[in-house]
LUMDOTOR-647406 format. One record per residue: y, x, z of N, C-alpha, C, O in turn; residue number from 1; residue in three letters. Coordinates in nm, 2 decimals. Layout:
% residues N
REC    nyy    nxx    nzz   cayy   caxx   cazz    cyy    cxx    czz    oyy    oxx    ozz num residu
REC      Y      X      Z      Y      X      Z      Y      X      Z      Y      X      Z NUM    ala
...
% end
This chain:
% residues 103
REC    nyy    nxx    nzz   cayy   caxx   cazz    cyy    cxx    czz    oyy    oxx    ozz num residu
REC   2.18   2.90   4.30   2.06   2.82   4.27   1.96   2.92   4.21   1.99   2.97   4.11   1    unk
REC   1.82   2.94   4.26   1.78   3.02   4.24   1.67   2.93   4.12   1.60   2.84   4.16   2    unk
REC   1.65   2.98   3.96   1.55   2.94   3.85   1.41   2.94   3.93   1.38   3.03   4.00   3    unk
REC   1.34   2.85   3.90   1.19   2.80   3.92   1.08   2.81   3.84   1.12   2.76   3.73   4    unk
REC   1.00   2.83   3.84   0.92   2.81   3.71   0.86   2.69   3.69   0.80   2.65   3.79   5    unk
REC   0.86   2.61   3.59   0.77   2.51   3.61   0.66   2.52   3.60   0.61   2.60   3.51   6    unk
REC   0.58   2.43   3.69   0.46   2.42   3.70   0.39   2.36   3.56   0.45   2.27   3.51   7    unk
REC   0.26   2.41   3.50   0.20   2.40   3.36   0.15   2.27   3.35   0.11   2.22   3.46   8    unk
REC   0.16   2.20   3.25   0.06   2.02   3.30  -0.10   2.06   3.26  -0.13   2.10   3.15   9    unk
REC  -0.17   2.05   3.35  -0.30   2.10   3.36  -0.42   2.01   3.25  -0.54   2.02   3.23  10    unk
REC  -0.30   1.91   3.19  -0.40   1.83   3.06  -0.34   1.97   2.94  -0.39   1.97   2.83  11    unk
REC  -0.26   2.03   2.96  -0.22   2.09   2.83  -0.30   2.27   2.80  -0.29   2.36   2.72  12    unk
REC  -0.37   2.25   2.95  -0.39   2.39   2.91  -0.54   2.40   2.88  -0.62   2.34   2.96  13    unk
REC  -0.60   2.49   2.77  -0.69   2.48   2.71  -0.78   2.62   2.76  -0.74   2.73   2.74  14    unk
REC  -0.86   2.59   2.79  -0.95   2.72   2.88  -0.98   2.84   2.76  -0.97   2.96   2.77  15    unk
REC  -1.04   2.73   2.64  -1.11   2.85   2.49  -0.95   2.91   2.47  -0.96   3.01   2.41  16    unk
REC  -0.84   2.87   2.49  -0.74   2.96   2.43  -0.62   2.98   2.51  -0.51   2.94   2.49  17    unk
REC  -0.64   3.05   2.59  -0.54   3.05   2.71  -0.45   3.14   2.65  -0.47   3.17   2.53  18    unk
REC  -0.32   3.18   2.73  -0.21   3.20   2.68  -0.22   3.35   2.66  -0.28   3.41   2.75  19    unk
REC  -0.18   3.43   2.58  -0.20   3.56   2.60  -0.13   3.63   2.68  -0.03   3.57   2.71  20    unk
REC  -0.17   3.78   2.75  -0.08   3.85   2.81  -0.01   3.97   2.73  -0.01   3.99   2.61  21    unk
REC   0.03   4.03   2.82   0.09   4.16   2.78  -0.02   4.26   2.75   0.02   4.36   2.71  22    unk
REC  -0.12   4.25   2.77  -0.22   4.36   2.74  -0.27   4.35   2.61  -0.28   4.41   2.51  23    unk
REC  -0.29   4.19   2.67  -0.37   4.14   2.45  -0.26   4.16   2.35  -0.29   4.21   2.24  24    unk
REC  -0.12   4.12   2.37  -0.05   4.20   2.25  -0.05   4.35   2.25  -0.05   4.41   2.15  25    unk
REC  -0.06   4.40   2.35  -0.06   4.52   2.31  -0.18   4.61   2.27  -0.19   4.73   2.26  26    unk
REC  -0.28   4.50   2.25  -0.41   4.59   2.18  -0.45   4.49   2.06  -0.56   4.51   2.01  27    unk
REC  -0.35   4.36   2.00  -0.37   4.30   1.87  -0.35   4.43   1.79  -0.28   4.54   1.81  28    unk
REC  -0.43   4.38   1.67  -0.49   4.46   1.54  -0.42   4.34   1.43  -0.40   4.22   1.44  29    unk
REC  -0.40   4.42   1.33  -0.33   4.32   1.23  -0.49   4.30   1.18  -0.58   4.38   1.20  30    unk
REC  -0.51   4.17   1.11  -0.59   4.09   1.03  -0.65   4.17   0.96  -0.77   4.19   0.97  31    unk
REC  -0.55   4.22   0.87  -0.62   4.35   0.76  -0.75   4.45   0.82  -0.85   4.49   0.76  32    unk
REC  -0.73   4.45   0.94  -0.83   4.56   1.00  -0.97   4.46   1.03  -1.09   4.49   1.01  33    unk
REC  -0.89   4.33   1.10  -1.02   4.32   1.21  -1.09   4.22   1.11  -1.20   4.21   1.15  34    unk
REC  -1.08   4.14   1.01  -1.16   4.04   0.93  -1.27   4.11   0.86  -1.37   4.06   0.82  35    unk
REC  -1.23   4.25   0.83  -1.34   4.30   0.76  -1.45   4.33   0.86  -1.56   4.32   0.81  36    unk
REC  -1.45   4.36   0.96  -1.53   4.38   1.10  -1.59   4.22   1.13  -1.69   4.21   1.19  37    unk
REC  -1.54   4.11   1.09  -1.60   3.98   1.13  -1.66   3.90   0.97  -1.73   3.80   0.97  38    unk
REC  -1.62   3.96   0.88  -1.65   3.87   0.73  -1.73   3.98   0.68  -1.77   4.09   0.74  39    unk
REC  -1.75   3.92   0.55  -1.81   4.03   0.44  -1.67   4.08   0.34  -1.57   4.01   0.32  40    unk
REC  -1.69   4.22   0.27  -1.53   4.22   0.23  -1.49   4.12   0.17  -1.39   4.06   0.21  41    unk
REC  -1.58   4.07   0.05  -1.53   3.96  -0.02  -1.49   3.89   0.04  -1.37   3.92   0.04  42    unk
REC  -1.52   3.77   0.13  -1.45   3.70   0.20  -1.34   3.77   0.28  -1.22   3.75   0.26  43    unk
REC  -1.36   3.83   0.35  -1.21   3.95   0.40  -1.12   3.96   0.29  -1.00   3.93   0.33  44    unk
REC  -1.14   3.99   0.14  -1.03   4.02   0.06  -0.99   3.87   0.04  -0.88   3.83   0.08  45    unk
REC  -1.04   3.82   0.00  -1.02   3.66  -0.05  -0.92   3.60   0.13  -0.81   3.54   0.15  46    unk
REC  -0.96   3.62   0.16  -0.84   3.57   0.33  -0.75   3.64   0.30  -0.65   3.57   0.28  47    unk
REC  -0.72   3.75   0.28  -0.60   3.86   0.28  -0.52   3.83   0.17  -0.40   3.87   0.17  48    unk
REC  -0.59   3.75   0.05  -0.47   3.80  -0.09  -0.40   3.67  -0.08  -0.43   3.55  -0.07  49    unk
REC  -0.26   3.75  -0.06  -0.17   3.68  -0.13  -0.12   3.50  -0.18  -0.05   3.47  -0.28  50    unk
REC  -0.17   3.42  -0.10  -0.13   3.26  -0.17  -0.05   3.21  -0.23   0.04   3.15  -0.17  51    unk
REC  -0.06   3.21  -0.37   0.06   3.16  -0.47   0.08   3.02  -0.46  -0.01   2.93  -0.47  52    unk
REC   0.22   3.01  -0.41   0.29   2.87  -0.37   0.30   2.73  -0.52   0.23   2.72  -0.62  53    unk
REC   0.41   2.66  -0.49   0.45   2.60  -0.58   0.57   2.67  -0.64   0.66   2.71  -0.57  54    unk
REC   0.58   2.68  -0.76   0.68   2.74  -0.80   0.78   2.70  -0.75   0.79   2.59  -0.69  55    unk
REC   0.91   2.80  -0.78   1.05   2.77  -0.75   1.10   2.66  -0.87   1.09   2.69  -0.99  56    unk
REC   1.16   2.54  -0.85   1.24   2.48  -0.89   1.35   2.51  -0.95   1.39   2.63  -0.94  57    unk
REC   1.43   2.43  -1.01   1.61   2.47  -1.07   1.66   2.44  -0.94   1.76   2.51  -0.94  58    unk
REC   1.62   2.36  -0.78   1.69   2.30  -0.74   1.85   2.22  -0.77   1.95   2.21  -0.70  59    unk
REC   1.78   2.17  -0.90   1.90   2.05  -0.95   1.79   1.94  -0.95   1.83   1.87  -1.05  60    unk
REC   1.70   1.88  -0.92   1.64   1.77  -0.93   1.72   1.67  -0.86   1.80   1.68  -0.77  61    unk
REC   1.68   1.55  -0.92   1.73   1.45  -0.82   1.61   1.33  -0.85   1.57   1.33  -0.96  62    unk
REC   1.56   1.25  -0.76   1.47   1.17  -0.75   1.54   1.02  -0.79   1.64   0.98  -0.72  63    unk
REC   1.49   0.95  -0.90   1.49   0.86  -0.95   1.43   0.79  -1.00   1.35   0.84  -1.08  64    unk
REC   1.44   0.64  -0.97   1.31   0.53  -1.03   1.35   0.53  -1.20   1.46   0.56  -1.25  65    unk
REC   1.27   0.50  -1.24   1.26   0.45  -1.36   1.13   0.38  -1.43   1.02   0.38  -1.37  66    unk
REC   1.16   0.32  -1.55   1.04   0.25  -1.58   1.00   0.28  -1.71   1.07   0.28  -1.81  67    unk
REC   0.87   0.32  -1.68   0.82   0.37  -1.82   0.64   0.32  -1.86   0.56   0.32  -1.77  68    unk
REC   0.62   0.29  -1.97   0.54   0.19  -2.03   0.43   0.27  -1.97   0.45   0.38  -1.93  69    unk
REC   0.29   0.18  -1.95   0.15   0.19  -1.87   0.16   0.33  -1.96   0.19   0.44  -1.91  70    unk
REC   0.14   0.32  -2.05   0.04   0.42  -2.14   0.10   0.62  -2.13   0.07   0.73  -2.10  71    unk
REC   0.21   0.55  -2.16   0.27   0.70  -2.10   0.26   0.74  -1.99   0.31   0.85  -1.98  72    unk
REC   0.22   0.71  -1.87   0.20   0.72  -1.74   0.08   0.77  -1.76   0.06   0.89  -1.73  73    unk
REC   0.01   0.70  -1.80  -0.19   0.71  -1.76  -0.22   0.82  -1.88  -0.34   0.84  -1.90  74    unk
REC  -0.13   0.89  -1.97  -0.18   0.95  -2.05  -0.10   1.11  -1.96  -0.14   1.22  -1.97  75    unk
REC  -0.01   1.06  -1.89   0.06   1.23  -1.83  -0.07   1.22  -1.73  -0.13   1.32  -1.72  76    unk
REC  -0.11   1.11  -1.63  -0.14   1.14  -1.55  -0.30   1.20  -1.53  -0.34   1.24  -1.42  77    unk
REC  -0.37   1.19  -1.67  -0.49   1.19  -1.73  -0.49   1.38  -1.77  -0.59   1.46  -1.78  78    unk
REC  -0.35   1.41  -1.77  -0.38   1.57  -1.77  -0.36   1.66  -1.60  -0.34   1.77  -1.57  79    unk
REC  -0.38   1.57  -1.54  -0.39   1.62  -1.43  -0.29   1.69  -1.33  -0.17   1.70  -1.37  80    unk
REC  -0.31   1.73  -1.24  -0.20   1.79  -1.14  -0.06   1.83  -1.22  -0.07   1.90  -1.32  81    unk
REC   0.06   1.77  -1.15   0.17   1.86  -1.28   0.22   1.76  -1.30   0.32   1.75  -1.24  82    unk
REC   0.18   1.64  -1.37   0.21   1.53  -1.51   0.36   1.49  -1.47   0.41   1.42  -1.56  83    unk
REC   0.42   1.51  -1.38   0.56   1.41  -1.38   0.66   1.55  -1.43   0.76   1.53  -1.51  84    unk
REC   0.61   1.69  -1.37   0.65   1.79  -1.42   0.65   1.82  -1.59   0.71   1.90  -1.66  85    unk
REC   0.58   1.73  -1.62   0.51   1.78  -1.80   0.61   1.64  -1.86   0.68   1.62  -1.96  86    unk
REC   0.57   1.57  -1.76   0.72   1.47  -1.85   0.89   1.50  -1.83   0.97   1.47  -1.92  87    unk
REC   0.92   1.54  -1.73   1.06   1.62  -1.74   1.06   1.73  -1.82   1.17   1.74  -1.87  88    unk
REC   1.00   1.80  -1.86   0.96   1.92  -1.97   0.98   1.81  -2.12   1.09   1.78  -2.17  89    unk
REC   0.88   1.78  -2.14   0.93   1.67  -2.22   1.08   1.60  -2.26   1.15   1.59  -2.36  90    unk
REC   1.09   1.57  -2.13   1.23   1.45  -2.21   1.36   1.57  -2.19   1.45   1.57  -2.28  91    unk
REC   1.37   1.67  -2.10   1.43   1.84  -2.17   1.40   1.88  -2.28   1.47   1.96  -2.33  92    unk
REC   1.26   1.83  -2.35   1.26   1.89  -2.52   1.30   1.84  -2.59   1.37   1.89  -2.67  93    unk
REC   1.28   1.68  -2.59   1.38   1.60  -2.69   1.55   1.59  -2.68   1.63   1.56  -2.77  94    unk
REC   1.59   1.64  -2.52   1.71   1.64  -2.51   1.78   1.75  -2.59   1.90   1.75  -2.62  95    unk
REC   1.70   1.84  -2.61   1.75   2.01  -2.68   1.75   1.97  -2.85   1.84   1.98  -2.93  96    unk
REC   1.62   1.92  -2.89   1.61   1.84  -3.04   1.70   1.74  -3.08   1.73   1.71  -3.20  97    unk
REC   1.75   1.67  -2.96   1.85   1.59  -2.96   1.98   1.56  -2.90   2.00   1.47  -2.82  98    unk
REC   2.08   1.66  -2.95   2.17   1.69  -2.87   2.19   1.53  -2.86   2.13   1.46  -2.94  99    unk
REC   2.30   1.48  -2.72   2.36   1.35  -2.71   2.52   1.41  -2.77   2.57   1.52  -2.77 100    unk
REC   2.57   1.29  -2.83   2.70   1.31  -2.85   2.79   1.23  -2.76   2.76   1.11  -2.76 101    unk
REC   2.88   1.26  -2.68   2.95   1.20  -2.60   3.07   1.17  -2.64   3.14   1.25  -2.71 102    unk
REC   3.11   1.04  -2.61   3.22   0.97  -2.64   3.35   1.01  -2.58   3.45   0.94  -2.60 103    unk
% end
């Protein structure tokens, strides 16, 4: 059985961005080079640096409802981006001030 190629669906193919060949990879330029040739540096450097993510986690979380009074909510949530993170910080500091004693 001889492999066929399939034919392209002609709603998918996009004229401004056609597929590349073997010539255009082989004369791509890394970013670093060619943005400074299309931007101003600043903007070229600012594209290039580095994007700091969300930090790494304990990956021990576990997601759980709970209920906790209006005011403490609208007062974490009033410090902005973070606040559920600033109340686990939290109830880990009273846990440390307060050890639990187990039965």
């Amino acid at each position: 059985m001889s492999a066929s190629k399939k034919k392209p669906d002609s709603y998918m193919i996009d004229e401004e961005n056609p597929e590349w060949t073997e010539e255009m990879f082989a004369n791509a330029r890394p970013a670093s080079e060619v943005l400074y040739e299309i931007f101003s540096q600043e903007v070229a450097e600012e594209m290039l640096k580095p994007k700091v993510g969300r930090p790494l986690g304990s990956g021990v979380k576990k997601a759980q409802t709970i209920s906790l009074d209006v005011s403490i909510i609208e007062s974490f949530k009033a410090t902005g981006k973070g606040w559920q993170t600033r109340i686990n910080a939290a109830l880990q500091t009273y846990l440390e001030e307060h050890p639990l004693k187990h039965a």
